[in-house]
N, C-alpha and C positions, 0 to 999 in steps of 0.2 A: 501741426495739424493743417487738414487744407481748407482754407474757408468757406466755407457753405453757399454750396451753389443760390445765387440773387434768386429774388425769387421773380415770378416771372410777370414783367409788365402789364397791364390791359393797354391796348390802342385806343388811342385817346380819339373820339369820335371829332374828325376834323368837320370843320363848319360849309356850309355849303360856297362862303362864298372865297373858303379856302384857296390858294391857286395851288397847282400841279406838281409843283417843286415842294411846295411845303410839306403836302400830303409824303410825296416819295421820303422826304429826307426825316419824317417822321415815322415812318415804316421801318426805315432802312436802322434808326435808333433803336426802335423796337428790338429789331432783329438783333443787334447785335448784343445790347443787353440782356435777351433771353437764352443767348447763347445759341441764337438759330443760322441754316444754312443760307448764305449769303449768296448760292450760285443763280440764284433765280433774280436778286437784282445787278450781281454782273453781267448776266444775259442779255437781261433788258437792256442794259445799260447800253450795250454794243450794239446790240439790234439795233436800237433806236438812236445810232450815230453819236450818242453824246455821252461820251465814256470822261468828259470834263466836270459836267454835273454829280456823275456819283463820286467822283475825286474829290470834289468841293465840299460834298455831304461828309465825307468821309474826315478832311479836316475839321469840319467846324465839330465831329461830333466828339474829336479830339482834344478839338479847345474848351469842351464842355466837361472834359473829367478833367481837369485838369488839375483844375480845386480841388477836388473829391484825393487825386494822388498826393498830394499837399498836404491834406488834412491828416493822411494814413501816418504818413510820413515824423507829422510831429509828436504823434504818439508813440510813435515806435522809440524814439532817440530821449523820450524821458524814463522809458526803462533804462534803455542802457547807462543812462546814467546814476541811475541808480544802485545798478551792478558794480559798476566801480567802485562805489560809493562802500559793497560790504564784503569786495576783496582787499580793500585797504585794512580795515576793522578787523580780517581775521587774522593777514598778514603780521600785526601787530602779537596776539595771542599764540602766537606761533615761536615768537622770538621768546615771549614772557614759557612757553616750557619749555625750551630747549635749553634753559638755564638754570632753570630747575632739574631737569635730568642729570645734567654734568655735576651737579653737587652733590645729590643721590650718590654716584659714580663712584667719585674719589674718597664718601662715607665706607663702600661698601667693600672696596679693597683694602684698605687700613685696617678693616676688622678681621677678614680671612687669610692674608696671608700665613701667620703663624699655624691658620688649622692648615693648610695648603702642605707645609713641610713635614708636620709631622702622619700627612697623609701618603709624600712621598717613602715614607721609610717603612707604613705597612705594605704599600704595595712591592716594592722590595724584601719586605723578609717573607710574603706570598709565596712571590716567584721562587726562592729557593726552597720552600716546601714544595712546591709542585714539582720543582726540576727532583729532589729526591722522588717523591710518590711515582714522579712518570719512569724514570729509573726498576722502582720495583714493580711496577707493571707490566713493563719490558721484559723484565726476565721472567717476572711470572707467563710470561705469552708465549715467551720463546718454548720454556719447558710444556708447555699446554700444545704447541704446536708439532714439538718433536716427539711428543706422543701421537698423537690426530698424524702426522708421518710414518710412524711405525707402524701403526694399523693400519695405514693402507697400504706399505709395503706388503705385510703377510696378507692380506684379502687379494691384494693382487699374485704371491706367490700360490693364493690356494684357487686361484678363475673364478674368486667369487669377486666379479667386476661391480655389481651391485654397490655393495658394501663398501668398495674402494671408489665407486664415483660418491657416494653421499660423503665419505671422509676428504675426497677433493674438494667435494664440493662445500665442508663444513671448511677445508684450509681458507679458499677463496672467499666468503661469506663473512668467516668469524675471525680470522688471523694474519689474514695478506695484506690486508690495509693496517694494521698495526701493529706489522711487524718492525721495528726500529733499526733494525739489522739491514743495511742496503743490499750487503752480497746475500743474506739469505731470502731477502725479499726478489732480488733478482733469479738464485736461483730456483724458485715457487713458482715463479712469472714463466719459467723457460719449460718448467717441469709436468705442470699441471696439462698446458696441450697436449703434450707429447704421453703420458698418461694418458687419456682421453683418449686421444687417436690410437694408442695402441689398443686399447679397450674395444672400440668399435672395428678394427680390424681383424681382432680375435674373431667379433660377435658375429661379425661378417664372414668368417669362414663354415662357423658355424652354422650359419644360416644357410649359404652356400650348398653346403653338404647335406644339409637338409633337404634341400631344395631337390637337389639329385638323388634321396634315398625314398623321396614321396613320389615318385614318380612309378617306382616299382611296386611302390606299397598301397599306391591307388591301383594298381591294375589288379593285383591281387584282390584287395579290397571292393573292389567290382564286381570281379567275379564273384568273391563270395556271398556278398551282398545279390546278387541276381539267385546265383545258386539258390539262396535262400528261399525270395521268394518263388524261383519251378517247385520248391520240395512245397512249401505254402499251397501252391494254385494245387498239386497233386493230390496234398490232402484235401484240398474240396473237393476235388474230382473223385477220390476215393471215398469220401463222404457222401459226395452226391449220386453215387451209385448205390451207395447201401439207401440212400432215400428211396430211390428208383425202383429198386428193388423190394423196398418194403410196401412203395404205393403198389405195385405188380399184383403182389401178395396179396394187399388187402382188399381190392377189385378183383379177387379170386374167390375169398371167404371172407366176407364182413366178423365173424366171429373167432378169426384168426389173424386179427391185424398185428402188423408189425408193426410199433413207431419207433422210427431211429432217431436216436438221440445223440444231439454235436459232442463228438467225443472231443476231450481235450489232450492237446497234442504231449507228446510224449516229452519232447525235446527242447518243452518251450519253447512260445513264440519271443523274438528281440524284444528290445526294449523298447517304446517307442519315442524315442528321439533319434530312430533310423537306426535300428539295430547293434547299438551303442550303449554299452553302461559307464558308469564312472570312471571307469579304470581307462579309458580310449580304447577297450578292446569293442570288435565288431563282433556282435555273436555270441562272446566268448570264448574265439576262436584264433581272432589276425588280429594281431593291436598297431596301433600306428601312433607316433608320439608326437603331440607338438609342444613338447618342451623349449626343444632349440628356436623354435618361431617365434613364441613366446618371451622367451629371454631374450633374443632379439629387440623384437617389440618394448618390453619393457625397457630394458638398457637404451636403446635409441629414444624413448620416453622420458628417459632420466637425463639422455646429454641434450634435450632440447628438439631433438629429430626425427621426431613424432611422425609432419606430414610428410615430410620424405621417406623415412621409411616406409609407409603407406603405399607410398607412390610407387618406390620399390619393390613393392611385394604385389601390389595389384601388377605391372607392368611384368614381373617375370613371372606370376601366376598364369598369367592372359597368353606371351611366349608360349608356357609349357601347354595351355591349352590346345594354340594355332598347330604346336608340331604332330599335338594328336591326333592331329586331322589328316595327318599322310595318310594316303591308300598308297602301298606298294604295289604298284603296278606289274611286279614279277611273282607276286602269291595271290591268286585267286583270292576272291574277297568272300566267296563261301566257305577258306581257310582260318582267316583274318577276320571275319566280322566278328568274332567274339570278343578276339583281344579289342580291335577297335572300338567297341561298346562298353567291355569293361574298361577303359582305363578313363575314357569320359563318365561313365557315374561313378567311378572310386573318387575321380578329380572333384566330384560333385557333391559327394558324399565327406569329402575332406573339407570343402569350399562350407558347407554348412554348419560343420562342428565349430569353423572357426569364427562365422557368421555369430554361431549363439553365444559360444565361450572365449570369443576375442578380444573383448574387450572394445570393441571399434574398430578394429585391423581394417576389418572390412565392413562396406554396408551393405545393405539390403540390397540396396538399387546396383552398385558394380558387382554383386553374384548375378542379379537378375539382368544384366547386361551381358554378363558372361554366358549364362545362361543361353540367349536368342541368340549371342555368335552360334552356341555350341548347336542348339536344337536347327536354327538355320542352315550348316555345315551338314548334319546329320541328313536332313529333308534334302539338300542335293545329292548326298551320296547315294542315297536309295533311290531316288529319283534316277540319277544314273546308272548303277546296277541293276536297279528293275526293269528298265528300261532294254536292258543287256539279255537279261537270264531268259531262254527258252524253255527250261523245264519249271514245270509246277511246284513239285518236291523242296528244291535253291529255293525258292520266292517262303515256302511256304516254314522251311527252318530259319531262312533270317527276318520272316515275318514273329516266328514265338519266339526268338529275341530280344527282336525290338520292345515286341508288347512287355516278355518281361524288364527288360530296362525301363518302358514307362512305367510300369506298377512299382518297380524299387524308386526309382525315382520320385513317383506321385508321392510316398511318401513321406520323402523331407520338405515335401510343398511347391515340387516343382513344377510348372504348368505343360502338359505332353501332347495338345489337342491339334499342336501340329505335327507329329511324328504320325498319329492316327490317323490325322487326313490322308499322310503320305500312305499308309497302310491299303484306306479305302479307296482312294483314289485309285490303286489296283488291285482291289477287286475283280474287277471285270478282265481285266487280263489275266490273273493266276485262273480262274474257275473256266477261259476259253483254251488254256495250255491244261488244266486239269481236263476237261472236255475232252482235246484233242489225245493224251495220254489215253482216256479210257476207252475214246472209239480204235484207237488200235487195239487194247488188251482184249475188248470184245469182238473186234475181228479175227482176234486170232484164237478166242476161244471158241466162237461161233465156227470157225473154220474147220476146228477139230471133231465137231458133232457126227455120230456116227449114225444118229436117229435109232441109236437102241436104247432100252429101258438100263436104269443104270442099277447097278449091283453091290448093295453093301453087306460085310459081311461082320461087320462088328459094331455094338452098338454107339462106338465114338465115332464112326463114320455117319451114323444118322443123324448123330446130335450135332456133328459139325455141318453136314448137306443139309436137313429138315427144320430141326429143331433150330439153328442158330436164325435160319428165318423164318420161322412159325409158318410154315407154308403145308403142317403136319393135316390132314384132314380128320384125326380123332388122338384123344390126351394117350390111348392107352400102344405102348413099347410094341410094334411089330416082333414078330419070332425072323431069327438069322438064321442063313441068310437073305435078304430082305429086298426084294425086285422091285423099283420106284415105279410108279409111274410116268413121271421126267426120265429126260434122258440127262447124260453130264455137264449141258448149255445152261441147264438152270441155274445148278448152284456155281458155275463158275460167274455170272453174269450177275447173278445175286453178291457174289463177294466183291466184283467189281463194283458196282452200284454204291453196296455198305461202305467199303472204303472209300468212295468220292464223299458219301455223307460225311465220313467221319472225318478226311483231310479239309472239306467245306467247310463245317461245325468248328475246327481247329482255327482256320483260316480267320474266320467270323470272330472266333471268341477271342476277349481279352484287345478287342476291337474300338473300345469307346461305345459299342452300342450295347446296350439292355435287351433290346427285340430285334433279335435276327431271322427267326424261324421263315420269314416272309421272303427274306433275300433266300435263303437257305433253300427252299421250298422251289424258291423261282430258277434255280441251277438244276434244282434236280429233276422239276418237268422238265426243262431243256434236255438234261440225258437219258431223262427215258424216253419221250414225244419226239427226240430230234435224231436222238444218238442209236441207242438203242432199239426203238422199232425200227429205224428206218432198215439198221443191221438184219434182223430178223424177216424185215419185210424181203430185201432183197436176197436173203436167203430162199423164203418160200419162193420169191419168182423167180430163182436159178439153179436150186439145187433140189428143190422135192419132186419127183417124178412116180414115186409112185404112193400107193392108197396108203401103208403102211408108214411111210414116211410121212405124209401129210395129217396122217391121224398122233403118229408122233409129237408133229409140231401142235398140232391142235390142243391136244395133252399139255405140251410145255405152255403154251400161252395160258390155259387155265390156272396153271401152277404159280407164273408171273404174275396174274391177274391179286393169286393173295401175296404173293411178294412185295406186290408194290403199296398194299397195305400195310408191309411190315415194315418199307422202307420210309412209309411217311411220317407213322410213329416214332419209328427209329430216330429219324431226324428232329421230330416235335422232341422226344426227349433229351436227346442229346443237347438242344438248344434250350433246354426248360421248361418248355410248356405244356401246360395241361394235357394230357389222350383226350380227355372228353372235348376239348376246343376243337381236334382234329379231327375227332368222331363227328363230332357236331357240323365239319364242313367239309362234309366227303363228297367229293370232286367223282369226273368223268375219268375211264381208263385210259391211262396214258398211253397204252401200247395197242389200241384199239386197231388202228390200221393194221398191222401185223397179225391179230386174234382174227380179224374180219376175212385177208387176206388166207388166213391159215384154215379158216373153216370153209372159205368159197372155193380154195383146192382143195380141198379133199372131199366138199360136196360135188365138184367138178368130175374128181376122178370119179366117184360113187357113179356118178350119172354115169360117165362117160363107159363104167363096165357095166353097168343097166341097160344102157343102149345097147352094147353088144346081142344081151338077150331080148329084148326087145326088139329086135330084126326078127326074129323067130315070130312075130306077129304076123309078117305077111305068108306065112303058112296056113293061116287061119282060113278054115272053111265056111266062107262066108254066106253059102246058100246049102249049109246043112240040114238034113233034115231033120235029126238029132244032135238038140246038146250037147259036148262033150263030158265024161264024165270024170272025175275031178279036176275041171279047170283047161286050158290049153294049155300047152309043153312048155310057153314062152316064160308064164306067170309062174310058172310049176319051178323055173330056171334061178328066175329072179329073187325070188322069195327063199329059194335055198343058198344062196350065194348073200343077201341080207341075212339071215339067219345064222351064216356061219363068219360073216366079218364081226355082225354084233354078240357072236358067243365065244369069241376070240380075243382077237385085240382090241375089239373097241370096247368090249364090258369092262375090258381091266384096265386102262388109263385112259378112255375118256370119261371127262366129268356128267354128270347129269344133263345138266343145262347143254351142254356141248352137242352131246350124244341125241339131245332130243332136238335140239337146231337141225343139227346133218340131218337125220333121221328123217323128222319133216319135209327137209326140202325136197330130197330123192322121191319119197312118198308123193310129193306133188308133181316132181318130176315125173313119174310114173303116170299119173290121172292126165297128165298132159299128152303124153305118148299116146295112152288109148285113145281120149275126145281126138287128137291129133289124126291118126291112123281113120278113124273116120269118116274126119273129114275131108282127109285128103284123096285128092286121084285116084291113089295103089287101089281103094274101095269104092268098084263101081255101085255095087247091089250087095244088101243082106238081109237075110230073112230075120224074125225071131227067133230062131231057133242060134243065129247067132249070137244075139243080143240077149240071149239066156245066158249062153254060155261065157259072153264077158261077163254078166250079170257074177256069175259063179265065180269066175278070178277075181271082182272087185272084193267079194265076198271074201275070197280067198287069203288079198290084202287085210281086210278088215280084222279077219281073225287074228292073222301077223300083228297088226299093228296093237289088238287089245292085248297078244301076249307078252310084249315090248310094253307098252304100258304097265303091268300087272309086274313084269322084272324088275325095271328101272326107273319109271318115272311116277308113280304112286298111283296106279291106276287113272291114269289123266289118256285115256283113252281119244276121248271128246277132241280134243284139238289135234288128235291125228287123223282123225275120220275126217275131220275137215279137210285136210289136204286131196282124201281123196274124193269131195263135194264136186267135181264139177262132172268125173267121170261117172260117183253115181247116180246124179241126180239126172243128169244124160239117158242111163238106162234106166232109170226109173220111169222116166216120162214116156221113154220107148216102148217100154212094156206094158205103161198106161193104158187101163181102158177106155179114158175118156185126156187125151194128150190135148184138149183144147183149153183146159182149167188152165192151161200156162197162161193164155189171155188173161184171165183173172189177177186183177194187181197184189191182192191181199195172198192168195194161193201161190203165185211166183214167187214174192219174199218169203213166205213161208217155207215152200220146198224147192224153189228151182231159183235162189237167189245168185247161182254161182252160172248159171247160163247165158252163155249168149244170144242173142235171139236170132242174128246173122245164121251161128252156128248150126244151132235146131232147124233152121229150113233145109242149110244140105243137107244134115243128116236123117230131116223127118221124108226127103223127098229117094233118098234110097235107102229107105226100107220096105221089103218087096211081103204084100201080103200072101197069103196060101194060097186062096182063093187066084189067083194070077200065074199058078205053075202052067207047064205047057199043057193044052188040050182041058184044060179045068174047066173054061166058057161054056163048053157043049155041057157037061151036067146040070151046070149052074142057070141055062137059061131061063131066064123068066122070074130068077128067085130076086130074093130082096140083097140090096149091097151092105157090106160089114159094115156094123156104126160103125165102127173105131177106124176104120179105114175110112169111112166118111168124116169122121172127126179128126181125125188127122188132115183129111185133104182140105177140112176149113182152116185150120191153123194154119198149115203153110199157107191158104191165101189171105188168110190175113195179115200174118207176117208180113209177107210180101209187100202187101197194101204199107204197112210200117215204116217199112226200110225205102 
């Protein structure tokens, strides 16, 4: 141990009249004693020139332990001697038993030898019971072996490799090591590999050959597996029309509803472990065996070569997959895309059974690996042939496909939400080549239009033109044969229309989405608002020239107007959703432009043969002195030429609302021509006696228009007369006896709300009174002037004053 640090001095308080030296070399004792740092009176020491004084200190404080080392010293050297003192003393005790033992010694061999000898002679007559016993062990092993031999001979003559590896395996275990026989132990040692190796080269051909007969058996397997489910998706589709039909139904008569009920399939649906029962048949149709994979598997299991064979089988599985990925570049892939899709889900469909019932062949994660090569591979290829295909049609069959290879797929649990993307992602291009396909089809049926009424002469022609678009205007069967009021643009344009729905709807469905009717809906404004009017429009503006033709078209556009009612449902159903959702958000006419265009020609022409009669106005004898009597020849014109367009062609295919558009307008157009004629130049001067007589042609009009009312439009007289408001409230005022009440604001909105006030001053200032013929002055002198010509001549100056 180490001696315990001194403990630590107090400085002995030196005396005042100490000297300098004593102090320091008292310090400096201190110090060293306490075990403290010395560098502070080295310092000093040099500083202060006398590095001899701390030298001096330093001996004498040496000669002062001196003693003290001395004293340690003699303490320490009577232990030691002491220690001598009782290695002697054991030294002694050591020789006293080591004499004692040897005499023990020589007691205790004298007593055992005799048992020694006769110990010798049992272990000898041992030895030669053992050398017999191991003799008949020997041979009992050999004959135990040469059985365990024989049996794996015949398992091996019968390929049951099994059987013959557990009997090698029982040789090597139980009998090779205690075989006593050197040549037969040798030849065991040479036998048993060679064995084995033949075994697994069998296994291996087998496997081989397997290997090469799955590959046909997947393709098939594909197919029919897909097969399956189009006939599946069919029977919904065939189901979901008997629904369709029975909702029809019962929003026809609540008290005759039909409810359709999920029939169960005829042919049974698979089983659901992917269309697979016990037996490894698919369907109960294609069976595919994995016996040979199996026995493989197990046999490589038994000789130890588990993860290699694993590794084997994942590695030429993966192979067979990559080769499925050729596209032959010399067979259209519109040819080939079936077989190419079936042979990847049959691969898929193989991959899984072996997944569930393999025992571990494979795992979850290297199918799901194989898996994203596959669906990967898949999305460029489509990516690239869509990319390729200019027709709708191509896109639109290797699009139902695909969807069905994901639905068979989905199945076994595969994940397809990228094949979908790739599906959606062109969208936008099948539906702008769907587009472009049907603006040709409707160019060249609109091309054909002959603008006559079209002619059915059996009732499958109606129900295929009318009824398949509910475009019928009453439930009850016309009598054949049966003159439409469409011409043949309708229903061909209508079939074009239906079939974009229903290739869209195709397109769409089996999509990954649930609610499509919106995208659906958004294609088909597009062909009608973009495609179709625009057709129809540039029809009216280049081919209809005359009043029958444009009454034609006017006709077809009403017919459209419920078509395109029929196609919105059409599509709402097709897609699932409720009629009432679609009732409920009934939009603007999509073919508006074309309807608008089609009525303002044929309003056009209307006018444009009114005018013709209408010149016959300036025939008018405008300072008559009698009325004419039933009307002027002009109105007398007009009114027969409307009376025989609307007792013709326009009663029998225009529609009401149509009929009473046109109607109107002409009518206004009319009241325009007279205020017109008026006012203008052609009319310098007219009496009353003229202004009777339009008076009598508006009238003339008027009757016209109540008996067109009372035909066609339900007695809605009132908003025809308006049209012709401005011409008769013109001669009203004319004929007025007091034409100043127009000043009056509450009496103008009342009756002369349609006048202008510009206008009534030309026309109030030539109107030429009686009282003003030639030579009238001289009777008249002196008499009092006409009110009404006095009130008249206030109103134009107030007017006047107005304007």
């Amino acid at each position: 141990m180490n001696p315990s640090k001194p403990p630590r001095r107090k400085i002995p308080q030196a005396n005042g009249d100490d000297s300098g030296d004593k102090l320091d070399q008292l310090l400096l004792s201190t110090a060293i004693s306490n075990n403290e740092d010395l560098g502070p009176f080295i310092r000093k020491a040099f500083a202060s020139g006398k590095p001899e004084t701390l030298q001096q200190h330093l001996k004498h404080f040496a000669r002062s332990k001196e003693s003290e080392i001395e004293e340690v010293c003699k303490a320490h050297y009577q232990d030691f001697i002491l220690a001598v003192d009782d290695l002697r003393s054991l030294l002694s005790d050591v020789e006293s038993l080591k004499s004692s033992l040897s005499d023990s010694n020589s007691k205790l061999q004298s007593v055992a030898r005799p048992l020694l000898t006769s110990l010798d002679s049992f272990v000898e007559t041992r030895n030669v019971s053992k050398n017999v016993n191991l003799a008949i062990d020997s041979v009992e092993s050999c004959v135990q072996l040469t059985e365990v031999c024989s049996r794996a001979n015949a398992h091996l003559a019968g390929d049951n490799f099994y059987m013959a590896l557990k009997c090698v395996d029982a040789i090597e275990r139980d009998y090779l090591d205690k075989t006593a026989s050197s040549t037969l132990k040798k030849m065991l040692e040479k036998k048993i590999p060679e064995i084995r190796s033949y075994i697994e080269r069998k296994v291996n051909k087998e496997f081989g050959d397997w290997l090469v007969e799955i590959r046909v058996v997947s393709r098939n397997l594909g197919q029919l597996a897909i097969g399956q489910a189009s006939s599946a998706r069919q029977r919904e589709e065939d189901l979901r029309i008997k629904q369709r039909q029975a909702e029809e139904q019962s929003r026809l008569s609540v008290r005759d509803c039909i409810y359709a009920l999920e029939e169960e399939d005829e042919d049974g649906m698979a089983s659901d472990d992917g269309y697979s029962n016990g037996n490894g048949n698919v369907g109960g149709v294609l069976g595919f065996d994995l016996t040979p994979l199996y026995r493989a598997y197990h046999i490589h299991q038994t000789l130890g070569l588990e993860d290699g064979f694993k590794q084997y089988y994942f590695e030429n599985r993966k192979l067979q997959l990559t080769s499925d990925f050729q596209v032959s570049s010399m067979t259209p892939f519109l040819e080939s895309h079936q077989t190419f899709f079936a042979q990847i889900a049959g691969f898929f469909v193989v991959e899984d059974r072996v997944l569930r019932t393999g025992g571990g062949l494979i795992s979850k994660m290297e199918v799901e690996n194989l898996w994203e090569i596959a669906v990967s591979k898949m999305c460029s290829v489509l990516e690239d042939q869509f990319s390729r295909m200019q027709t709708a049609n191509h896109l639109l069959l290797i699009k139902d496909y695909v969807s069905l290879l994901g639905v068979t797929l989905r199945r076994f649990g595969y994940p397809i939400d990228a094949l979908l993307d790739v599906l959606s992602k062109h969208r936008d291009k099948y539906h702008e080549l769907l587009l472009s396909d049907c603006r040709k089809q409707i160019a060249e049926a609109i091309g054909g239009d002959k603008f006559e009424q079209m002619l059915m002469k059996k009732e499958y022609e109606y129900s295929m033109n009318v009824l398949s678009f509910q475009i019928q205007t009453s439930d009850i069967i016309p009598a054949f044969p049966y003159l439409a009021p469409f011409s043949s643009t309708v229903p061909d344009c209508c079939r074009i229309v239906r079939s974009f729905i229903e290739d869209s709807v195709s397109f769409m469905s089996y999509g990954g989405q649930l609610e499509f009717y919106d995208v659906v809906k958004k294609y088909l404004d597009k062909l009608l608002s973009e495609v179709l009017d625009e057709a129809l429009l540039k029809l009216i503006n280049t081919s209809v020239s005359g009043v029958t033709q444009a009454m034609q078209m006017a006709a077809n556009m009403a017919v459209l107007e419920r078509a395109c009612d029929f196609f919105f449902r059409h599509a709402a159903q097709l897609s699932g959703v409720p009629l009432r959702m679609v009732e409920r958000s009934r939009r603007q006419f999509p073919l508006r432009k074309a309807r608008d265009a089609a009525e303002e020609t044929l309003s056009g022409l209307l006018k444009a043969k009114v005018d013709r009669f209408m010149t016959m106005i300036e025939n008018v004898n405008w300072m008559s002195d009698d009325p004419p009597h039933g009307g002027n020849e002009y109105i007398n014109e007009v009114i027969l030429y409307l009376e025989t367009v609307v007792s013709t062609t326009a009663s029998q295919i225009l529609p009401t609302q149509v009929h009473k558009r046109v109607l109107h307008d002409v009518i206004s157009h009319i009241s325009e021509m007279i205020v017109g004629t008026l006012v203008s130049d052609s009319v310098k001067r007219f009496n009353v006696s003229a202004i009777n007589g339009i008076d009598t042609d508006i009238k003339l009009l008027e009757s016209f228009v109540e008996t067109q009312a009372t035909l066609f439009f339900d007695g809605d007289a009132d908003q025809f007369k308006s049209a012709l408001a401005e011409a008769r409230q013109m001669v009203n005022l004319l004929v007025s006896n007091h034409p100043e009440n127009f000043l009056n604001p509450v009496i103008r909105e009342r009756s002369y709300s349609a006048l202008d006030h510009k206008k009534v001053v030309i026309v109030s200032e030539k109107l030429k009174d009686p009282s003003d013929r030639l030579f009238g002055t001289f009777g008249s002198r002196g008499s009092r002037q006409n009110p009404k010509k006095k009130s008249l001549d206030t109103l134009i100056k107030r007017l006047r004053d107005v304007s």
